[in-house]
Structure formats: C-alpha cells, structure tokens
TORVEXDO-809309 format. One record per residue (C-alpha): residue number from 1; residue in one letter; z, x, y. Coordinates in steps of 0.02 Angstrom, whole numbers, plus 50000, padded with zeros to 5 digits. Example, Ala and Ser with C-alpha at 12.3 -4.5 7.8 and 13.67 -1.06 7.14 Angstrom:
<nodes>
n:res:w:u:v
1:a:50390:50615:49775
2:s:50357:50684:49947
</nodes>
This chain:
<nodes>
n:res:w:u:v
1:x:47825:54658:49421
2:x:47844:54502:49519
3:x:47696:54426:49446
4:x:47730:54476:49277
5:x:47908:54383:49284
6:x:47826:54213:49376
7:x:47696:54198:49227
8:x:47808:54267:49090
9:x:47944:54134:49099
10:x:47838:53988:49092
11:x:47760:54071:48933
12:x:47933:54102:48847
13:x:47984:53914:48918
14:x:47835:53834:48823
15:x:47836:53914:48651
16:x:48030:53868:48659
17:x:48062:53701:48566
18:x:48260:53673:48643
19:x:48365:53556:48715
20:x:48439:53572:48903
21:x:48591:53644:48822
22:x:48507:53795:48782
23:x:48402:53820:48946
24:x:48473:53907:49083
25:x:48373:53884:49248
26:x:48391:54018:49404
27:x:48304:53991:49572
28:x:48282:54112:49718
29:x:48201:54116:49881
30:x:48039:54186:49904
31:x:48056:54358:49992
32:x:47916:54508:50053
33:x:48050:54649:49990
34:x:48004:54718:49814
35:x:48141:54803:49774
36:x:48244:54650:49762
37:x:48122:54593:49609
38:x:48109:54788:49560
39:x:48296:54861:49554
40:x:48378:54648:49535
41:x:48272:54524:49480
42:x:48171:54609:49352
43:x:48302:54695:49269
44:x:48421:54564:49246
45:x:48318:54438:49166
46:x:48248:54559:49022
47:x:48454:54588:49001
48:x:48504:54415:48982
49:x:48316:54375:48875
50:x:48357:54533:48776
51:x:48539:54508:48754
52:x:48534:54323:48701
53:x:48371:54286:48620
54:x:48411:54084:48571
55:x:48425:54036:48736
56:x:48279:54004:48860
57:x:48288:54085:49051
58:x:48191:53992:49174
59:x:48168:54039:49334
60:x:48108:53952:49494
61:x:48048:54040:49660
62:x:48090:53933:49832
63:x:47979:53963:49982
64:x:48141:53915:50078
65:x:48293:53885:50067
66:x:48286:53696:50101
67:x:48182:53654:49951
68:x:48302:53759:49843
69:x:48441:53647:49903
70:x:48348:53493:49859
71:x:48316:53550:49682
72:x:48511:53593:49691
73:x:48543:53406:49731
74:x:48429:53342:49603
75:x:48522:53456:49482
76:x:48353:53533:49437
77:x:48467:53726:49443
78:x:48589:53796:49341
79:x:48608:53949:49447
80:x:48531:54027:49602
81:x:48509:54208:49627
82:x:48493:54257:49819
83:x:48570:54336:49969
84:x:48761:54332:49987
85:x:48720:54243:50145
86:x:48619:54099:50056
87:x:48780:54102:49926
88:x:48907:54065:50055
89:x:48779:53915:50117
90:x:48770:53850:49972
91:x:48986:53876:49931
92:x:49007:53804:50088
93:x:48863:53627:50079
94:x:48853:53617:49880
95:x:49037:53679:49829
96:x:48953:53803:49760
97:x:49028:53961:49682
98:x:48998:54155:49651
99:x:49025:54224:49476
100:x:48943:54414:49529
101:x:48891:54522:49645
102:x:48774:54661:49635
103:x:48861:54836:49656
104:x:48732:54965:49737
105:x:48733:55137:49645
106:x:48833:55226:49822
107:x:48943:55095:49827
108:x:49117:55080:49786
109:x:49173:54893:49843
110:x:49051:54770:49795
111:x:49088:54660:49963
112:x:49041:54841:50060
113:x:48862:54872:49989
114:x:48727:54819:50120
115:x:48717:54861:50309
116:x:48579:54936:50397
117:x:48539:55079:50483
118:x:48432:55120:50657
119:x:48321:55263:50676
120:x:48233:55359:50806
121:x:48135:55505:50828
122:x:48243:55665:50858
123:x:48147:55720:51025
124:x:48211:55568:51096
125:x:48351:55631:51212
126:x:48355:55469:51278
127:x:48414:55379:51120
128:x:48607:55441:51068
129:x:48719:55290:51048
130:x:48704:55122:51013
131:x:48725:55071:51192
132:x:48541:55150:51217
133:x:48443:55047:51116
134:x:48420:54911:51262
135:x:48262:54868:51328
136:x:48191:54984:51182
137:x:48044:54931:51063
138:x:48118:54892:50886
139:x:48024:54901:50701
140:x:48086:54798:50590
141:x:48039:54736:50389
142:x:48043:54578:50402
143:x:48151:54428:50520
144:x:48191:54350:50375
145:x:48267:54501:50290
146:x:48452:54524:50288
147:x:48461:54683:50346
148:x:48350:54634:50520
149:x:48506:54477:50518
150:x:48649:54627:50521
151:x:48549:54743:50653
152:x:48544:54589:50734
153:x:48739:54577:50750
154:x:48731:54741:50850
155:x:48583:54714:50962
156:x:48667:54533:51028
157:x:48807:54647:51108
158:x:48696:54718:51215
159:x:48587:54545:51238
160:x:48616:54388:51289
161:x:48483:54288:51227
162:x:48405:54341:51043
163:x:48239:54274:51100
164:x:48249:54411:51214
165:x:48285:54553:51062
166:x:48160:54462:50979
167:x:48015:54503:51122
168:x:48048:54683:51110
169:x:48032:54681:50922
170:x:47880:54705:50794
171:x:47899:54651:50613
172:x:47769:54739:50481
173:x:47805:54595:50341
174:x:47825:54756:50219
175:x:47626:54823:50256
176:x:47560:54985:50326
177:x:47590:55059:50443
178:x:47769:54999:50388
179:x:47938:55045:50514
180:x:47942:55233:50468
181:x:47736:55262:50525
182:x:47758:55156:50670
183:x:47916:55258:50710
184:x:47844:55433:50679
185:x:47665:55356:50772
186:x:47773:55332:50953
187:x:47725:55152:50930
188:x:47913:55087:50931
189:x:48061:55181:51005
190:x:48206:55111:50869
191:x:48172:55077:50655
192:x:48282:54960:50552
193:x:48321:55023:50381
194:x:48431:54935:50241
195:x:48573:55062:50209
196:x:48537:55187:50097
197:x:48336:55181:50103
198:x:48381:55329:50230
199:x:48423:55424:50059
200:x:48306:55380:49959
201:x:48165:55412:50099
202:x:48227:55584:50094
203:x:48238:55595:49917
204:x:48051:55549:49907
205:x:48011:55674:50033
206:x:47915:55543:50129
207:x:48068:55563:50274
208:x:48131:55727:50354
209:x:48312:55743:50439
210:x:48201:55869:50552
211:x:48096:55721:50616
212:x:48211:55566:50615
213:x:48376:55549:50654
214:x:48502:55394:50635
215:x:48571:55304:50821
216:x:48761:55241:50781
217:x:48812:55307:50606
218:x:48978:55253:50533
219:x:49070:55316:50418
220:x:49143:55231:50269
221:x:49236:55255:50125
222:x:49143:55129:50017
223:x:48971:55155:50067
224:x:48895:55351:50043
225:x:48741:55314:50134
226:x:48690:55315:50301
227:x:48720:55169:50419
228:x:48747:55090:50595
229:x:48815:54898:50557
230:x:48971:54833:50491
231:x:48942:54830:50264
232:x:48942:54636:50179
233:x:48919:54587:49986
234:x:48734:54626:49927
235:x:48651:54496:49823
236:x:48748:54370:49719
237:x:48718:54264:49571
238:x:48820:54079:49597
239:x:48838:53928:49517
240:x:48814:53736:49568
241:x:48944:53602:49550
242:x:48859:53497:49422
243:x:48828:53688:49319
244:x:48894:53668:49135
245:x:49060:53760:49137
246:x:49014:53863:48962
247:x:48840:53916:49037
248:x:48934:53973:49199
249:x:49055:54088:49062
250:x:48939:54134:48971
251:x:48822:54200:49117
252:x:48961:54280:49197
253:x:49014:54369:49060
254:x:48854:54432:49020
255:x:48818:54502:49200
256:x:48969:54571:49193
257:x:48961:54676:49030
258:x:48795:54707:49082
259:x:48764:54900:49083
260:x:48705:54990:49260
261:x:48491:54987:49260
262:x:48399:55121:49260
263:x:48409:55143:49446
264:x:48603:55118:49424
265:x:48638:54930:49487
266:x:48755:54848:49401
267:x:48871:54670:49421
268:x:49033:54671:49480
269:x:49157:54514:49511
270:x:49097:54412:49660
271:x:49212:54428:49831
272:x:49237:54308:49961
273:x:49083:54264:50077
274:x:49151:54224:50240
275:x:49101:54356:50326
276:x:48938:54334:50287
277:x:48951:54133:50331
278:x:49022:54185:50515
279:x:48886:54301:50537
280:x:48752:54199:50532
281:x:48840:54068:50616
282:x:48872:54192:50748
283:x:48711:54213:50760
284:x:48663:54024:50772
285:x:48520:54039:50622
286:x:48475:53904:50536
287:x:48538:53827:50402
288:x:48674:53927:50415
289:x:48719:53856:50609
290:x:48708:53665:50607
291:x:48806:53623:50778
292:x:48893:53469:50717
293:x:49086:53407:50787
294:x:49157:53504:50644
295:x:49053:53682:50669
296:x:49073:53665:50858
297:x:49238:53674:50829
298:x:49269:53790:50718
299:x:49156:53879:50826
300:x:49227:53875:50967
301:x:49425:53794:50917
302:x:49482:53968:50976
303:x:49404:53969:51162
304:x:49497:53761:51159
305:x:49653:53811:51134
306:x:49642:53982:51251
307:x:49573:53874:51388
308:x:49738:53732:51350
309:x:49853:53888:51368
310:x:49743:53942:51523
311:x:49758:53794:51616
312:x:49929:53751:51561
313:x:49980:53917:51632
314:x:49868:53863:51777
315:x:49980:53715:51778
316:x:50149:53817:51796
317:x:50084:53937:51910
318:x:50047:53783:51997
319:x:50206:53718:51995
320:x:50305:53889:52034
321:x:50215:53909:52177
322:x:50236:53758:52265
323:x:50404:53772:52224
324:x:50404:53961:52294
325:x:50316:53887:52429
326:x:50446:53758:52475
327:x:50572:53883:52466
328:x:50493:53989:52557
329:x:50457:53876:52675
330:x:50624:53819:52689
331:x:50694:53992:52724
332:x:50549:54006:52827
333:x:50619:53865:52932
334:x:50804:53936:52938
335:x:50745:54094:53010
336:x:50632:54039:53124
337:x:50801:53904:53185
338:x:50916:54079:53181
339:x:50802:54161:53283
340:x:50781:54032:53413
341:x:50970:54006:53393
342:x:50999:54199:53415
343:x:50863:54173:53569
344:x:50962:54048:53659
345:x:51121:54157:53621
346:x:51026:54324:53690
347:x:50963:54242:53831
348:x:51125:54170:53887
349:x:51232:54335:53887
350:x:51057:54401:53964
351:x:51115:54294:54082
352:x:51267:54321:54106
353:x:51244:54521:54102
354:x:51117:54482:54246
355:x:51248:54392:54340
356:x:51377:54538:54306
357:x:51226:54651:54377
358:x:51211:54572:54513
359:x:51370:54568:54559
360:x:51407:54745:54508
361:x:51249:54787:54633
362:x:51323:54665:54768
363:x:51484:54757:54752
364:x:51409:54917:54761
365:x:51310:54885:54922
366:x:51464:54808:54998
367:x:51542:54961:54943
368:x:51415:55062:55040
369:x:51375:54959:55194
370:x:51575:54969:55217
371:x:51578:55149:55193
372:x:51454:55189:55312
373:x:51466:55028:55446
374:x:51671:55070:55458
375:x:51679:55235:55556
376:x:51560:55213:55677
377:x:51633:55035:55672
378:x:51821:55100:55722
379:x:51718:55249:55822
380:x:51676:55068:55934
381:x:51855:54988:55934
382:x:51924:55156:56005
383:x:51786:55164:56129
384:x:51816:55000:56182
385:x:52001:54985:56165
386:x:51996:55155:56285
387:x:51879:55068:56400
388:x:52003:54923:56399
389:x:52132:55043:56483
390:x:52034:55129:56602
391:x:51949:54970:56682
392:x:52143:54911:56664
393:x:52199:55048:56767
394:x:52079:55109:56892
395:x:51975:54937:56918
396:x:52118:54800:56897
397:x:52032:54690:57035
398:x:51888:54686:56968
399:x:51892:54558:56847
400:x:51696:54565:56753
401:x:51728:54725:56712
402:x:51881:54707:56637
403:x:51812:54533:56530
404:x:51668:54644:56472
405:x:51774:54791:56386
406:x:51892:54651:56306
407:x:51741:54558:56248
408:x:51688:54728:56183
409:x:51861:54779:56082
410:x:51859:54601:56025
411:x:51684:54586:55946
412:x:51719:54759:55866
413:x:51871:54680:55779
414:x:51753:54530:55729
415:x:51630:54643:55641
416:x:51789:54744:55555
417:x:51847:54557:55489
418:x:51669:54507:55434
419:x:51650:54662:55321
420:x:51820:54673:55258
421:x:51782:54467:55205
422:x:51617:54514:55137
423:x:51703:54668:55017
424:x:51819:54528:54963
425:x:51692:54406:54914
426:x:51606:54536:54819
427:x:51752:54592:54720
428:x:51781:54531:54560
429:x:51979:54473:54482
430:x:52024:54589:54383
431:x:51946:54549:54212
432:x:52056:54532:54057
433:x:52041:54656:53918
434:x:52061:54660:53747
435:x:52053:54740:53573
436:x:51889:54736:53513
437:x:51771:54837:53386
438:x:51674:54957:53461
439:x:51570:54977:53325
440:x:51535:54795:53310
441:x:51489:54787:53500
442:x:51369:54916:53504
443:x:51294:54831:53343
444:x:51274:54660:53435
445:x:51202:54721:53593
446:x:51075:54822:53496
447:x:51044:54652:53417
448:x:51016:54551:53560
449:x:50919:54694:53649
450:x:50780:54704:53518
451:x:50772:54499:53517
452:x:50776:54515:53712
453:x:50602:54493:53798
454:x:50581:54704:53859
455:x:50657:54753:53689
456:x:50545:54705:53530
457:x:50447:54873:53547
458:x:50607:54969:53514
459:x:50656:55039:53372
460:x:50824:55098:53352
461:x:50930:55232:53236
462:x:51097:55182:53231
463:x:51229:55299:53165
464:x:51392:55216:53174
465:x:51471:55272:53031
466:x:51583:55195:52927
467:x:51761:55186:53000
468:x:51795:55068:53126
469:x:51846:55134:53308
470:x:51942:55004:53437
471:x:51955:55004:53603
472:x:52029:54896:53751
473:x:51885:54831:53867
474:x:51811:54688:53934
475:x:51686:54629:53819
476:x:51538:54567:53930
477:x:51545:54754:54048
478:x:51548:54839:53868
479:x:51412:54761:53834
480:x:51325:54779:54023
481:x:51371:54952:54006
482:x:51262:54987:53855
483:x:51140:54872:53894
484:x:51088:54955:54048
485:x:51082:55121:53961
486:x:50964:55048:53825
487:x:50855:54978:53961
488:x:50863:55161:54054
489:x:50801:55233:53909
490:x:50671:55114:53856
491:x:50609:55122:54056
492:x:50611:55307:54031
493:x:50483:55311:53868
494:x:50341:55189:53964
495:x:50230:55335:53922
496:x:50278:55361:53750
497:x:50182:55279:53612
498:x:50329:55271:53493
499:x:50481:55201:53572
500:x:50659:55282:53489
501:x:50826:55260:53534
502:x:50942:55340:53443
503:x:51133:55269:53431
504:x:51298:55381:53389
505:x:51468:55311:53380
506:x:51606:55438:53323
507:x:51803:55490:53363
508:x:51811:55657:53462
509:x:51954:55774:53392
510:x:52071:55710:53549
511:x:52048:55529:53486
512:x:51929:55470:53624
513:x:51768:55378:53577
514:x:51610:55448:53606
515:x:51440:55367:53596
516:x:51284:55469:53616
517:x:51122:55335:53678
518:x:50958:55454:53666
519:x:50803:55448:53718
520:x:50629:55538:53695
521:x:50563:55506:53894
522:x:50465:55661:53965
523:x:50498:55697:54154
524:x:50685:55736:54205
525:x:50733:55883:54268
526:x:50907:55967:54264
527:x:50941:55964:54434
528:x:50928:55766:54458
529:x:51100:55766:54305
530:x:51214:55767:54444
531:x:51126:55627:54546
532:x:51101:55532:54409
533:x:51254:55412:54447
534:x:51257:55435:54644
535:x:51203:55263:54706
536:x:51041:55228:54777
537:x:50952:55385:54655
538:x:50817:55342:54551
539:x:50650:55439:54507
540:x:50596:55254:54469
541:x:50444:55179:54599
542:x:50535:55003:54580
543:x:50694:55054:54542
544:x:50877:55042:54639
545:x:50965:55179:54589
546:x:51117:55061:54558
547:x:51091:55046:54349
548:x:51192:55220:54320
549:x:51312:55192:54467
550:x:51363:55020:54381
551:x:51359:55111:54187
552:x:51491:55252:54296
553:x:51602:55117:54382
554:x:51614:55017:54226
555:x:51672:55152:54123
556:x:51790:55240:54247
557:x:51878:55056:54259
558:x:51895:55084:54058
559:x:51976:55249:54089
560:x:51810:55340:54004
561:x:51683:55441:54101
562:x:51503:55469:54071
563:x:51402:55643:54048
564:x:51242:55660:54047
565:x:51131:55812:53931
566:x:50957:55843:53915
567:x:50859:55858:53747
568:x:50760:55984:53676
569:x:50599:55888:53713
570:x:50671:55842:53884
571:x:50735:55680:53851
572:x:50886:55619:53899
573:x:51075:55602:53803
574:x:51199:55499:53886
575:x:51382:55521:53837
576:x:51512:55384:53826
577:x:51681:55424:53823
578:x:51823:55272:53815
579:x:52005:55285:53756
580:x:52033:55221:53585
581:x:52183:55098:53544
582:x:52267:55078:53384
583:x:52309:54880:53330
584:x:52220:54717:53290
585:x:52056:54644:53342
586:x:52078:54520:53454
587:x:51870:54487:53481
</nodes>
C-alpha cells in the first residue's frame, strides 16, 4: 500500500496541468509501522482524491524530521501529516497549527487515543507491577516509534540514565520474530505494544489471555483498550504559517466531514499538544529537547524558584536562630549569674549555719563537761573545805599542812570559776524572734540545700500546701533546724541509689505546726527512737551524735518538740511541732 501511494501521486501530479492554487502538498516522516500508511495514510488520501477530483494531492515522505522542516522553511509544504509529537515541534519552531486529529475506533477523546501497553508471559510470578520491570529485558517495535517514546516515560521512573533502559532493550524494526515471538520464545522478559494492538492480537487469534498477560493496566474512561502509560493525541494533520488560509478550510473541513474508514478511524478537531511537547522534552530527545537559555528554563524555572524559597527560608532560619541563639544565650548568661549569685548566698548562710553549729555543739559540750566535771568538782571543795577544818583543829601548829588543804579548797574554787566562765562564753544572747512564713522558710532552705555542695543528688517532694502558716522564731535556727534534718536524712540514704526526701507542712487540729521531713534510709531500729536526741548517740562511724541534740534544743527554745516514727520500709519520719502565731510577716 505504501508503495502504491509513493508512485501513484507522482502519476496523478504529472498528468495534472494546474497552477499552485490547486495543489495541495502533505509531507510525513518516514516510519517502519504499516498500519500508519494502512488504517491513516492510505485512506485519507483516496478521500480527499475521491472527494475533490480538480485539485491535485501531493505527497512527500521525510527520512527525518529535519529535512521536513527545511522543506517547511522553503515553503515547499502545505501540510504535514505525522505524530502529535512532531505537530507540537513544529507549533512550537514553525508557528505551526493543528486542524485534526485522528480519533481511534475505542476512543472517546481524541487527545486520549494512544498509550502503550507492557506484556509478559503469565508464568512469570516475578513480573506483577510496574515497579518489577527493572533490570528486565524489554522488546520493543521500533526507538523511533511513539509508543517505545511513552513506555519510555514509565521505565525513566525506575532509571536514571535512558542509556541504561536502552542496554536492556531489543528493537525488531517491525521483522520476525517481532515483540510477541520474542516474548512467547523466553528471549525478553517485558513486550511494548501500542494500546489496543492487545485487542486486536486477540481478535486475530495470534494472542491468548492464557499465555500473556498485561504488567500495569489502567483504566480509563476514554480509552477501551488495554494499557500501562498515561493516553496523548494520536496522529495529527497541521498546517504551516505561510499555508493558504482557504486550503487550510477547505482541508479541515474535508477531514472533518470525512466518514469513519473501513477499520473505523475517523478526524476529529485537533486538541492542544503540550503534553506531548513536555514529554519528549522530559525525555531530552532530540529535536524536541534543544537545551538553550529559554528551554533550560522552562525546564527547570520551577526547581529556580523552589531553590530561591529554599534558601531564603535557609536565610530566616538563619536569622531566627542566631537570634534564638542570642537569646538564649543571654538567658543562658542570667542563670548561670543567678546561680552563682544564689551560690554565694547559699554558701554564706552555709556559713553562718556552720557557725551556729558550732556553737550549738560548743554549747552542748560545755553543757556536758559542766554536768559531769561539777559534782565530783563540789565532791572536791567539800573534801577539801573539811580537810581545811580538821588540819585547823587538830594540827594548828603545823603550818604545811594547813597551806596544803587551803591550796586544795582554793584550786577547787578555781576550776568551779573556769567552767562556770567557759558555759558563759559558750552561751549565746538571747536571739530575737520574729513573725515569719513557715512555709516560705522551709521553701528557701530546701533551695539552698539542693544548690549546697552535699545536696544536688537530692530530690525533694514538697507538700506545703496552699495556706500560709506563721510562726515566731529566729530565722537562721529555723533554718539550722531543718537543715540538719535534711542532711540526717540525706546521710541516712548513702546506700540508696535514688535519694528522696519528702517535705510536709500542715496545721494540726490544736493549731500547732507540724512538718513531717522523710526519708527512705535502711538500718534504724526502734529501739535507738528514744536515743535519737540524747547527745553524743549516733549509729554514724564519723558522726557526733550532737546533729539531733541541736534539732531538740532548738525547737524546745521555740516552744515545739520533736518526735520521731519509723516508715514502712524502715526509714525514718521526723516530726516538727512549733506554735503558730496569728499577725503580720515581719521576715
């Protein structure tokens, strides 16, 4: 048929004795696939021949599509007949233009007409989706063939290079042993098929669903055939810029009323190409991908500007974190000043409750040494002082004797004066007392514990509640007093990998305060609770056994008392009991 319509229209051409204005001159591209001269080419030409007899159709066959251009530029066409592809080329570098579109017989929207379709062998297990046909051996018609250029547009998902879909690929040029025998043969793993040959394969019996099956199928609305690609326009008839405006009607028109062929084809209004023109640009074929300045961008315009948004984002990120940064550095800074500020402060009152300690401890062993030194002390003075007497009375002449036992009486006095001086020194003025906030005491010494040196692997559960209780004390022994129960009970959890002290304040029914310190130490047994405040008791290698003695003295000089209960899991609960006062804060 192809043959027949090459030598034909020279033959009509020469026995024709008209001007240009009634010659009409088509060119095409060379192409392998028959059925584009069988069910397009052929068929249309004896229509228009048979339909308007006075004018003469010429036709020229391109073996590319560069020479066809250059007979476009030397205005040696009056229409083209090719892919939609080649028509959107040519729209695009000729200001060309579409007047029709070929309308396959299963198809409902001209633009939606052509896609192809992959197929496989239905043993192959191996082969379900489209996401399995990498690294496989493809058969294709032809890599000039449009439907080989929309398979393409799925393989390049799964490859980054074509040349590399390329290597795994085999193209039969439309001979035997063509994409089905090489398919059914084991020779390939995947077929390309142009939508629809599926059908008619199986309408010629020379394909079985039983044997083939197709990888990917989609379903459309406007295509009723079998396929795996996205649809575009099928082939398109076009005219140039420099076309006569009454041949372009008049070949449009005819096209259009141009009844289906025998096979069903038929001409439909021409659609918009773009599609096509991205695909192939997508695809970086030539002539369709020319990288100039202007296709580079338009190419790639998109990936500009999301790269500007990217790095101006960058650029505020940038900027709100350094600023973040600053300020964070900044508070950074204040802390880090409050904490050596709150440092200084808890070392000083660690100071000063030291001091208080130690004098608390001096007292106490003044206390003692008195206590114990004083009877056998006056035991001496009324030895001596009896002595005195008898040397008085019964030895009067002899005068050693009677030195000695004065001597005696009056070192005994000496001693008395010493101690009695030494209990002085060690006693403290009365300190002052005022109003304060219990609450806010205990809060601040569980403060400066933790940021003391033996406290920051304490934790503490404070339940003070929410009313504020006041009482009338001296606010560095409040604090000595609690502080030295903390420190008992973090002494007593050494052993213990977590470290609790738990922290009740509350108003007994009778209006006293109580405040419950416990711990979770292991080790105390209920008969050391009464000792517990008895100078000079401790369970602890380097301890005194003064800590609860001071806690006891400070709290009786409050008018409170201390009691002492042991938890469930043998730790230890120390009660605080203080009278409360009703008035203002003074502290």
């Amino acid at each position: 048929m192809r043959l027949i319509l090459m030598i034909s229209v020279p033959l009509f051409a020469g026995l024709a004795h008209a001007s240009n204005n009634n010659t009409i001159t088509i060119g095409t591209v060379r192409t392998l696939d028959t059925s584009f001269y069988i069910h397009t080419f052929g068929p249309t030409l004896l229509n228009l021949r048979s339909k308007h007899p006075d004018l003469i159709f010429k036709t020229r066959e391109f073996k590319d599509y560069d020479s066809m251009v250059l007979a476009a530029e030397n205005n040696e066409l009056d229409f083209f007949m090719t892919s939609a592809g080649m028509a959107a080329y040519l729209e695009r570098i000729e200001k060309a233009r579409a007047i029709a579109t070929r309308t396959h017989p299963r198809a409902t929207i001209p633009r939606e007409s052509v896609g192809a379709a992959f197929i496989s062998r239905s043993d192959r297990n191996d082969i379900r989706t489209l996401a399995d046909l990498k690294g496989k051996k493809i058969a294709a018609y032809s890599d000039e063939g449009f439907d080989w250029y929309l398979a393409l547009n799925e393989l390049v998902r799964l490859y980054s290079d074509i040349k590399e879909i390329e290597k795994h690929t085999v193209f039969t040029n439309h001979e035997f042993p063509d994409v089905i025998a090489r398919v059914a043969n084991g020779d390939v793993d995947i077929g390309i098929l142009s939508a629809c040959e599926v059908e008619d394969l199986l309408k010629n019996e020379s394909f079985s669903s039983k044997d083939f099956k197709v990888i990917g199928p989609r379903k459309s609305a406007s295509l009723k055939c079998l396929h795996s690609t996205d649809l575009y326009p099928g082939i398109v008839v076009g005219a140039f810029a420099h076309t006569d405006p009454n041949k372009a009607k008049l070949l449009a028109s005819s096209l259009l009323s141009m009844p289906p062929s025998r096979d069903a084809y038929s001409w439909s209004i021409a659609n918009n190409y773009q599609d096509i023109e991205s695909l192939f640009r997508k695809l970086k074929i030539k002539p369709f991908y020319n990288p100039t300045l202007e296709s580079v961008w338009d190419e790639y315009k998109n990936f500009v500007y999301a790269a500007i948004v990217l790095i101006i984002l960058f650029i505020i990120h940038y900027l709100r974190t350094e600023q973040l940064v600053r300020i964070r550095t900044e508070q950074l800074r204040t802390e880090i000043q409050k904490k050596v500020q709150l440092q200084k402060e808890a070392s000083a009152v660690r100071d000063k409750l030291n001091r208080a300690e130690r004098s608390g401890i001096i007292s106490q062993l003044s206390s003692i040494v008195a206590h114990e030194v004083n009877q056998p002390l006056e035991a001496i003075i009324n030895y001596s002082a009896c002595l005195s007497k008898y040397v008085e009375n019964n030895y009067r002449e002899d005068k050693t004797a009677s030195e000695i036992s004065n001597r005696v009486a009056d070192s005994a006095a000496r001693v008395a004066a010493i101690i009695d001086k030494v209990r002085s020194y060690a006693k403290k003025k009365e300190s002052e007392k005022i109003v304060l906030s219990l609450t806010q005491t205990l809060k601040t010494t569980i403060n400066e514990f933790q940021h003391a040196d033996y406290g920051t692997d304490i934790k503490f559960e404070p339940d003070l509640g929410n009313k504020e209780i006041l009482v009338e004390a001296e606010p560095l022994e409040l604090k000595l007093l609690f502080s030295n129960l903390f420190r008992n009970a973090k002494e007593a959890m050494e052993s213990e990998e977590e470290k609790v002290i738990s922290v009740m304040l509350r108003q007994t029914p009778d209006g006293k305060a109580e405040i419950r310190i416990s711990d979770r130490g292991r080790g105390l047994q209920e008969s050391d609770l009464p000792k517990l405040t008895l100078p000079l008791f401790t369970r602890k290698p380097q301890g005194t056994g003064l800590g609860l003695s001071i806690c006891r003295q400070i709290a009786e000089s409050h008018g409170g008392h201390l009691e002492f209960e042991k938890t469930a899991e043998n730790g230890l609960i120390v009660k605080v009991f203080l009278p409360t006062v009703k008035g203002n804060i003074n502290a």
